[in-house]
C-alpha positions in Angstrom: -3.3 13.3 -5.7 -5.1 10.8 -3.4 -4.1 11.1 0.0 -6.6 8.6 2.9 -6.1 6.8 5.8 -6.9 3.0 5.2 -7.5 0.1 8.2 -5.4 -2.9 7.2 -7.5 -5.9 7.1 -5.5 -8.6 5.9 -5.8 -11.8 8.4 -1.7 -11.5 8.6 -1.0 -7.6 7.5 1.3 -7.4 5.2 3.9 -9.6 5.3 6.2 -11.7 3.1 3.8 -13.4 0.6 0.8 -10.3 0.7 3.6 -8.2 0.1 4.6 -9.6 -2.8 1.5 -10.0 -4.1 0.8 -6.6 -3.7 3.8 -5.2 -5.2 3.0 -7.3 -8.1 -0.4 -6.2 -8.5 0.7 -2.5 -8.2 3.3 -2.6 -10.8 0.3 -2.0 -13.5 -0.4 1.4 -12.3 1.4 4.4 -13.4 0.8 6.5 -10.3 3.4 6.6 -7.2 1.9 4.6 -4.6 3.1 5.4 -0.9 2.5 4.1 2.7 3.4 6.2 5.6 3.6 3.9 9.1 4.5 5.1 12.2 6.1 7.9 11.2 8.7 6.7 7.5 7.2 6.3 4.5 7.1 3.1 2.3 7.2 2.4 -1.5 4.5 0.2 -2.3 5.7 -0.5 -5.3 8.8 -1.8 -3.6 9.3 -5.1 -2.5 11.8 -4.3 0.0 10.3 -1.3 1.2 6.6 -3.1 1.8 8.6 -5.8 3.9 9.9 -3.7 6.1 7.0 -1.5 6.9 5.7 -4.9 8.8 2.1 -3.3 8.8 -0.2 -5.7 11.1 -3.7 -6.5 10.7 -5.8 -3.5 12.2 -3.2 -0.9 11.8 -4.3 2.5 10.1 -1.6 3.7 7.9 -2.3 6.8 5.6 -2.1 5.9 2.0 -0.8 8.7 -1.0 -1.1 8.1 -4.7 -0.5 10.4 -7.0 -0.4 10.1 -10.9 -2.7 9.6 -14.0 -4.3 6.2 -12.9 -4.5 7.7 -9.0 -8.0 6.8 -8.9 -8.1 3.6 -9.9 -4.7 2.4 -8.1 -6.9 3.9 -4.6 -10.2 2.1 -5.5 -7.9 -1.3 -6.4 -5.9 -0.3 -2.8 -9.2 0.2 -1.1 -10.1 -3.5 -2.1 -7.2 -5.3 -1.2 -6.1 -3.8 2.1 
């Protein structure tokens, strides 16, 4: 298990279209992928769930992922956060 606190850079944060995008990206990995945000945790693997984090750009959430591909999924994370 991966567990980090990531800075979310995206010009927009994650919204509608990122979050989609990034659902669809994440779907390849086998590991569970979650966000925790002000205090819930999110399924980033889940479209619904990634809307309505509404993470902002500049907002430090702390990132889990736990599985067989955990390492990869963080390092791909890590890239497009």
């Amino acid at each position: 298990m991966i567990e980090k606190e990531i800075t979310i850079t995206l010009e927009h944060g994650i919204h509608a279209r990122p979050a989609a995008d990034l659902v669809k990206s994440l779907s390849r990995f086998q590991s569970d992928i979650l966000f925790y945000h002000r205090g819930k945790e999110y399924n980033a693997k889940s479209i619904l769930s990634m809307m309505s984090a509404a993470i902002g750009k500049g907002q430090t959430i702390r990132v889990v992922v736990d599985g067989v591909d955990e390492e990869e999924a963080f390092t791909y994370l890590g890239k497009s956060l």
